[in-house]
C-alpha positions in Angstrom: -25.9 -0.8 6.2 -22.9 -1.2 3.8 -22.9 -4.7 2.0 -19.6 -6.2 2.9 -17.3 -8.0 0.1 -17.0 -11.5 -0.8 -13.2 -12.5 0.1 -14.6 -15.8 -1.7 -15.4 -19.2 0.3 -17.0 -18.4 3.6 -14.7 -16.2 5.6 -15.3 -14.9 8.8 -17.3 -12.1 9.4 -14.5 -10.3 11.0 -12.3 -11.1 8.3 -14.4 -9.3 5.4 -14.9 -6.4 8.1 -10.8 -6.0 8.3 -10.8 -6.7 5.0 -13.0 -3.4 4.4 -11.8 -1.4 6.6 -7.7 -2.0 5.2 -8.8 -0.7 2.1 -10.3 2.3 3.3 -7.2 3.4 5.2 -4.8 2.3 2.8 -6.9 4.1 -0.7 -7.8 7.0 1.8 -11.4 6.4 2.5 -10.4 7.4 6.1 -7.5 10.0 6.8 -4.4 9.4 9.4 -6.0 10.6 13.3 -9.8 9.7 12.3 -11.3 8.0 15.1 -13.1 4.4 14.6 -15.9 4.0 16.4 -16.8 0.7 17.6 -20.5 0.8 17.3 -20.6 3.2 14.2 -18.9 1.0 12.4 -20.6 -2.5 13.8 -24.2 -0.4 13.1 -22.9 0.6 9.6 -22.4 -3.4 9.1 -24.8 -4.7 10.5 -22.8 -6.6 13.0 -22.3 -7.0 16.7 -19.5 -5.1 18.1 -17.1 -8.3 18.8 -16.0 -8.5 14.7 -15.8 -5.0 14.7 -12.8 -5.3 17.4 -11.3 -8.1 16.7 -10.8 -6.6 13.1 -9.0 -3.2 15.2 -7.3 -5.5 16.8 -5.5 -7.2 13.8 -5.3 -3.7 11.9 -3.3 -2.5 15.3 -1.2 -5.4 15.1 0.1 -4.6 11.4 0.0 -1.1 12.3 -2.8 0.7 10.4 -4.6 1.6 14.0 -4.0 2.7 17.1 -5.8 2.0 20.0 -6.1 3.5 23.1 -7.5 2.9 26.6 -10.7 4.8 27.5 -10.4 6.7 23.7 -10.9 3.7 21.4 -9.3 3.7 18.3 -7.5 6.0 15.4 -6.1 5.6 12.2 -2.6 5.6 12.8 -0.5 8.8 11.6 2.2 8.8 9.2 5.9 9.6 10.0 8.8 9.6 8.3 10.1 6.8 10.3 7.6 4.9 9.7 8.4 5.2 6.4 12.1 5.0 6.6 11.7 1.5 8.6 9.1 0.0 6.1 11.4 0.9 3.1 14.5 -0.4 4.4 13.2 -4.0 4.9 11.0 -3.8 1.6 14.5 -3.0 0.0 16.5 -5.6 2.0 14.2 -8.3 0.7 14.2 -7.1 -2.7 17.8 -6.6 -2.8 18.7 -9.7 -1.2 16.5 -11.7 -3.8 17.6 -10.3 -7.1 20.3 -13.1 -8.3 17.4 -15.5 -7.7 15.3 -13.2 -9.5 17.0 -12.7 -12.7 18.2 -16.3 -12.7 14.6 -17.7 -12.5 12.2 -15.1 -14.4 10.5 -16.9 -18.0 9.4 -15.6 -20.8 5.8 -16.4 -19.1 7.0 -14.7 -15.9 7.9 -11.3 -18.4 4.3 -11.7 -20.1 2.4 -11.4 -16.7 4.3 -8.4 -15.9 4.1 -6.6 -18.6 0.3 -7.3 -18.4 0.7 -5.7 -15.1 2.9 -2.4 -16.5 0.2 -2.3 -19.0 -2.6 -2.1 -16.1 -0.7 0.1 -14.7 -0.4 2.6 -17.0 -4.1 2.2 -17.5 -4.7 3.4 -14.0 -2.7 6.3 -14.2 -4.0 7.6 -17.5 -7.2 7.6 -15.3 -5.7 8.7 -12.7 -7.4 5.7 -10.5 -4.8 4.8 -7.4 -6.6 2.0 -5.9 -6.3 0.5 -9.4 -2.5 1.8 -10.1 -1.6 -0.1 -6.8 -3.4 -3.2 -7.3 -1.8 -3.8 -10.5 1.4 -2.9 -9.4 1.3 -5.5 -6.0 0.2 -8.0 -9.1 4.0 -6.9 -10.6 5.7 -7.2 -7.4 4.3 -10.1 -6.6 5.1 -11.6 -10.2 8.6 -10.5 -10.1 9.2 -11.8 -6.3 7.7 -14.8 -6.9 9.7 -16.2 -9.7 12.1 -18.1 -7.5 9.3 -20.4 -6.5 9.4 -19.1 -2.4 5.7 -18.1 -1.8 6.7 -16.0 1.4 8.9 -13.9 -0.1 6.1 -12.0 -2.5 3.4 -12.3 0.6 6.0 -10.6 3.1 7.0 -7.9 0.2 3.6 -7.3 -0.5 2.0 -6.8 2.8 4.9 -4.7 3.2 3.7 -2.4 0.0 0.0 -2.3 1.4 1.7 -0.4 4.6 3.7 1.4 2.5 0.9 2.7 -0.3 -0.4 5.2 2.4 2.7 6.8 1.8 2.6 6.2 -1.8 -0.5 8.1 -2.0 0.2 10.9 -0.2 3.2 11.5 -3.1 2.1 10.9 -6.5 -1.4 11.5 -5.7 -0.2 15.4 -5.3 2.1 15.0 -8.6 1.3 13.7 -11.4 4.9 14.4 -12.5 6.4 12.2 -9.5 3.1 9.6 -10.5 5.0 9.6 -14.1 8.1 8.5 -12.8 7.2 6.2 -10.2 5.5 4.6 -13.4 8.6 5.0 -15.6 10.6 3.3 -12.5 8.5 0.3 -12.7 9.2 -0.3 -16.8 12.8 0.0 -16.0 12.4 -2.4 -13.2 11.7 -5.1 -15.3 14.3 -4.1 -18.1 17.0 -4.4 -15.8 15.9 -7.6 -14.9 15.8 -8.5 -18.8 19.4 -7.5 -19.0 19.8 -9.3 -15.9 21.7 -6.0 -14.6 21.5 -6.1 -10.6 23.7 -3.8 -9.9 21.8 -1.3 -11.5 18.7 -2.4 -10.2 19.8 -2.2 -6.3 21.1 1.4 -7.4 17.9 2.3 -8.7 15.3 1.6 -5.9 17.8 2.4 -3.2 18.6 5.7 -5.1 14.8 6.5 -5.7 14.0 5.6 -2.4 16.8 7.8 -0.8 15.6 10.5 -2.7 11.5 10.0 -1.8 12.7 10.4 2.3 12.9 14.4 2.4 9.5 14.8 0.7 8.2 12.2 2.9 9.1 13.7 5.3 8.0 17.2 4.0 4.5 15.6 3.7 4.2 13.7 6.6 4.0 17.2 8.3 1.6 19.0 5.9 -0.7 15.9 6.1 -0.5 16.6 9.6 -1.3 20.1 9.6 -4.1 19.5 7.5 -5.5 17.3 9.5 -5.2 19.3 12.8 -6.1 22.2 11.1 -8.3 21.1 7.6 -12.1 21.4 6.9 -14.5 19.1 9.0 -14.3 15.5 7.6 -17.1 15.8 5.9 -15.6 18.1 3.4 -12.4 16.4 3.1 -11.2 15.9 -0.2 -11.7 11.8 -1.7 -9.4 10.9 -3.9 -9.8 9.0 -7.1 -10.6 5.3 -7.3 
C-alpha cells in the first residue's frame, strides 16, 4: 500500500489521491495512453474505489485523463495542439501583465527569484526535473505575483503543471535545449530589471514559436514509442 502525502491540515482523501496521481503524470511516473485502473489504484491506496474516481474525475476535467465508457480511464496523449493552445494563453497572460510586472517587482521580489534561478540551476546540474520545475513554478509564481492579483500566478501556474508534460518530453532528451531553457529563465528576470518589455514579449513568444515544430516532432515519436516501445515494465523512469 503506497503511503499517500500530507497536503498539510486534513484534506480529503480524494484530494491527496489526485494530488498523487498529478505528479506521476506530470514527472512521468505514468506515460501518455497508460490505462488507470480503478481498483488497482484504490488497492495500491488502501482506499475504496469512490476517491479513486472522483480524483479521475477532476484530473479529466483539467485534462490529464481521459475517460471512457466501458474502458475506464487513460492518461491523456500529447498533441501539438494541445500544446499550441496551452502556450498561447500562458503567453497572453504573461504578456498582458508585464507593465504591471516591471512596475511592481522589489528588491525582495528579485531576491526570491533569484533564489529560485539558483534552485534551478541546482536541479539541472543534477539533472533532477521534478525539482527543476518546482523551483521554476516558485519563479513564475514570484514574478506573476508581484502585482498583488493572486489569480493571475495560480491560473499561470496550473497552466505550467499542464504544460511540463511537454516540457519534459524536450529538455529531458537535450541537455543542450535544458541549458537554454535555463539560460531563458536568467534573462527573464534581467529584462524585467531593465524593465525592457518589449524584449521580453519577443523573447518567450520567439522561444515558444520556435519549441512548436519539435513539439510537434515529439509528440509523434512519444507516440510511436508508446504504440510500439518495450512492455511498461521496462519503460525508461526518468530522473527525480
Amino acid at each position: 500500500m503506497l503511503s499517500l502525502p500530507s497536503l498539510g491540515g486534513h484534506p480529503k482523501i480524494k484530494d491527496v489521491i489526485y494530488q498523487e496521481l498529478r505528479e506521476r503524470i506530470v514527472f512521468g511516473g505514468f506515460s501518455p495512453g497508460d490505462r488507470l485502473v480503478e481498483a488497482e489504484l484504490a488497492a495500491q491506496f488502501g482506499v475504496s474505489k469512490t476517491p479513486v474516481r472522483e480524483a479521475l474525475l477532476t484530473l479529466e476535467a483539467e485534462g490529464l485523463v481521459v475517460l471512457r465508457p466501458h474502458r475506464g480511464a487513460e492518461v491523456s496523449r500529447l498533441t501539438v495542439q494541445e500544446w499550441s493552445d496551452l502556450i498561447f494563453l500562458r503567453d497572453t497572460l504573461e504578456v498582458g501583465a508585464l507593465d504591471a510586472i516591471v512596475t511592481a517587482m522589489t528588491t525582495a521580489h528579485f531576491a526570491q527569484a533569484e533564489a529560485a534561478l539558483g534552485e534551478m540551476a541546482d536541479a539541472f546540474a543534477e539533472q533532477n526535473y521534478r525539482r527543476y520545475r518546482r523551483a521554476q513554478r516558485q519563479l513564475h509564481y514570484v514574478i506573476l505575483g508581484a502585482p498583488g492579483h493572486p489569480s493571475l500566478p495560480e491560473a499561470a501556474v496550473q497552466l505550467n503543471d499542464r504544460l511540463d508534460r511537454y516540457g519534459r518530453l524536450t529538455v529531458t532528451r537535450d541537455l543542450v535545449r535544458w541549458a537554454d531553457d535555463l539560460d531563458m529563465n536568467r534573462r527573464r528576470l534581467e529584462l524585467i530589471r531593465q524593465r525592457d518589455v518589449a524584449a521580453y514579449a519577443r523573447m518567450i513568444r520567439g522561444r515558444h514559436a520556435n519549441a512548436t515544430p519539435i513539439i510537434a516532432r515529439l509528440t509523434e515519436q512519444a507516440e510511436e514509442e508508446s504504440e510500439l516501445g518495450p512492455p511498461r515494465g521496462n519503460r525508461r523512469r526518468l530522473p527525480g
